[in-house]
C-alpha positions in Angstrom: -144.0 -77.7 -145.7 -142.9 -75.2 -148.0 -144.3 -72.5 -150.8 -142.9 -71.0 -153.7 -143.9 -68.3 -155.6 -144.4 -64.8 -157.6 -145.8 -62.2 -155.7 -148.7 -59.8 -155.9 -148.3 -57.0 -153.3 -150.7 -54.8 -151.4 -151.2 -52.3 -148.8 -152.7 -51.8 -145.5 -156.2 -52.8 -145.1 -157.2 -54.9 -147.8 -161.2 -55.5 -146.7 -162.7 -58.7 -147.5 -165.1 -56.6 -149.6 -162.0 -56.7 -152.0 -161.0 -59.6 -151.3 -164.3 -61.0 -152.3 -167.1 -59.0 -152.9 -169.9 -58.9 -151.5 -172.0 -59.7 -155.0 -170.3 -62.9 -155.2 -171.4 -63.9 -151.9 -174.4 -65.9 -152.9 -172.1 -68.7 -153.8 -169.8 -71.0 -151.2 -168.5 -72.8 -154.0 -164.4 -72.4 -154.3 -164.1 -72.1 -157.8 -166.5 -69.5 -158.4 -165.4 -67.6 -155.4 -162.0 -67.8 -157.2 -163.4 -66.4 -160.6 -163.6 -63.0 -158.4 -161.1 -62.8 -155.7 -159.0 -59.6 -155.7 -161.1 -58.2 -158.6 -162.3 -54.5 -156.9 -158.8 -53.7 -156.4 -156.7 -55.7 -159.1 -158.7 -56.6 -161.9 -156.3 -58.6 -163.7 -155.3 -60.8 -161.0 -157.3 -63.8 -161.4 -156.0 -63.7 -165.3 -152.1 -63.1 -163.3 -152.3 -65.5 -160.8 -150.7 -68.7 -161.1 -150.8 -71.8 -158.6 -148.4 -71.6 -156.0 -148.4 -67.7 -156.2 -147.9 -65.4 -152.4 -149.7 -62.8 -151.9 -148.1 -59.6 -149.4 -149.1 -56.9 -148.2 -148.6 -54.4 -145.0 -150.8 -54.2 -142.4 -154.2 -55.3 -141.2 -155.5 -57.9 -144.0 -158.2 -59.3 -144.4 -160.3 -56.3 -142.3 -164.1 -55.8 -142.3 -166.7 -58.6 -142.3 -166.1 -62.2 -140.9 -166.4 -63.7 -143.7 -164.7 -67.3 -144.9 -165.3 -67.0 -148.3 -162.5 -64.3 -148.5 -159.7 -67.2 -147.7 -161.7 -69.9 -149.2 -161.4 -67.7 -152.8 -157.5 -66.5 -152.0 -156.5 -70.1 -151.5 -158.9 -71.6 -154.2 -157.6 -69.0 -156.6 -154.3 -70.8 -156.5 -152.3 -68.9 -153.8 -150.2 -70.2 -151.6 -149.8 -68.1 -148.7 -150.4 -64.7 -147.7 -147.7 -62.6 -146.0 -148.8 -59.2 -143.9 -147.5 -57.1 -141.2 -150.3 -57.9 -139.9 -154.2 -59.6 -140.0 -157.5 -58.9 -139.0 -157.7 -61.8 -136.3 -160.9 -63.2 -137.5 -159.6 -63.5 -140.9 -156.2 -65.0 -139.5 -158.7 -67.7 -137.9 -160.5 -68.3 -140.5 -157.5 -68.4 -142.2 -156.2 -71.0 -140.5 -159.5 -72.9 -140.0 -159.7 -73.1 -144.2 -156.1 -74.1 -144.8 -154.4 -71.1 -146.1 -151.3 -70.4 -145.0 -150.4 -67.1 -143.3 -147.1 -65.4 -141.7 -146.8 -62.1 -140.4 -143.5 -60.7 -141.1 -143.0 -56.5 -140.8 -139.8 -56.8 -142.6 -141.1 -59.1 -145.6 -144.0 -57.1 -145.5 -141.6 -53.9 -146.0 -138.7 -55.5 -148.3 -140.7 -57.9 -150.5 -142.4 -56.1 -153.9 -144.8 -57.5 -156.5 -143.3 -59.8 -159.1 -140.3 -60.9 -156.4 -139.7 -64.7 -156.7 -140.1 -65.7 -153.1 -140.3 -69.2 -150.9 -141.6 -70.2 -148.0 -140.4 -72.5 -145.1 -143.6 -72.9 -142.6 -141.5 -75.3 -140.6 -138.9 -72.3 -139.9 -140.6 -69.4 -140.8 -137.8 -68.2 -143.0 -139.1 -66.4 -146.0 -136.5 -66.4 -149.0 -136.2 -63.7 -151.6 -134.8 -65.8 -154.3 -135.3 -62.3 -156.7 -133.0 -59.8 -154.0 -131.2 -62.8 -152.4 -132.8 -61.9 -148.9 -134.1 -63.6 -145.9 -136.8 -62.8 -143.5 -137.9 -64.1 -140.3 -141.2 -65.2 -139.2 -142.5 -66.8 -136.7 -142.7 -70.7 -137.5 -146.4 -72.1 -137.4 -146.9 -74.6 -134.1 -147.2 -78.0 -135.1 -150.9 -78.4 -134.7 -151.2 -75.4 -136.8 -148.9 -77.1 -140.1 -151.2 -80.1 -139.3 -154.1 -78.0 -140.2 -152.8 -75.9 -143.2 -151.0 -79.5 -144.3 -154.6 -81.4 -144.1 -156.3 -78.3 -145.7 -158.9 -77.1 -143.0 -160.0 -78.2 -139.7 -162.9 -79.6 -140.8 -160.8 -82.3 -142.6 -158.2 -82.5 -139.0 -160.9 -83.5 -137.1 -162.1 -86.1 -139.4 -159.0 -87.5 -140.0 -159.2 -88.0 -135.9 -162.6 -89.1 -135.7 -161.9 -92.0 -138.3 -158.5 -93.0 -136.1 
């Protein structure tokens, strides 16, 4: 499984207040969770963002509350994967539990700057900066976690093993 996209890049601890905020929370519906996502600290990027777009940024994403729309609307908003230093664990779970693809990479996190054309190898963990001709090294996903990110959720895993 791979991605391949522009980037949009942020810093240390993006909230999921900005993420998505809080005013939008009224709705569990992807595509208006989408409509907002990133707005309180990039405006444009829902006008920017393009499917298949990666998102970086340094350390501790996706802090605050435990909320799963702030995922649901990064993923639904087209983006492919988020790269970080590192995450808030609950939102690396719930991450993970929604289908979005995540790596934590320092030096990607460091190296990598918005606009950079990168892709992403889940199955080796090696991130390519196709705009510097670099390469960075992340930790490859288990398999059981590129089943879930593959089948979009665990909610649709287990189904797909309940029905077998």
């Amino acid at each position: 499984m791979k991605a391949n996209g522009k980037v949009f890049k942020y810093g240390e601890n993006v909230d999921t207040d900005v993420i998505i905020p809080a005013r939008y929370l009224n709705s569990s519906d992807p595509k208006e969770l989408a409509l907002h996502c990133m707005e309180d600290i990039d405006i444009d990027f829902v006008k920017k963002v393009q499917q298949g777009d990666i998102i970086v940024a340094t350390k501790n994403f996706g802090c605050g509350s435990s909320r799963e729309h702030a995922p649901i609307a990064i993923k639904a908003c087209g983006i492919s994967c988020v790269i970080a230093h590192s995450f808030a664990r609950i939102f690396y779970r719930n991450a993970i539990n929604t289908g979005l693809a995540i790596l934590e990479c320092s030096e990607a996190a460091e190296r990598i700057q918005s606009g950079d054309q990168i892709e992403v190898d889940f199955s080796t963990g090696i991130i390519t900066n196709l705009t510097k001709n670099e390469f960075y090294q992340a930790q490859p996903f288990p398999k059981f976690m590129n089943d879930i990110i593959a089948k979009e959720g665990l909610i649709n895993t287990l189904k797909e093993k309940l029905d077998s």
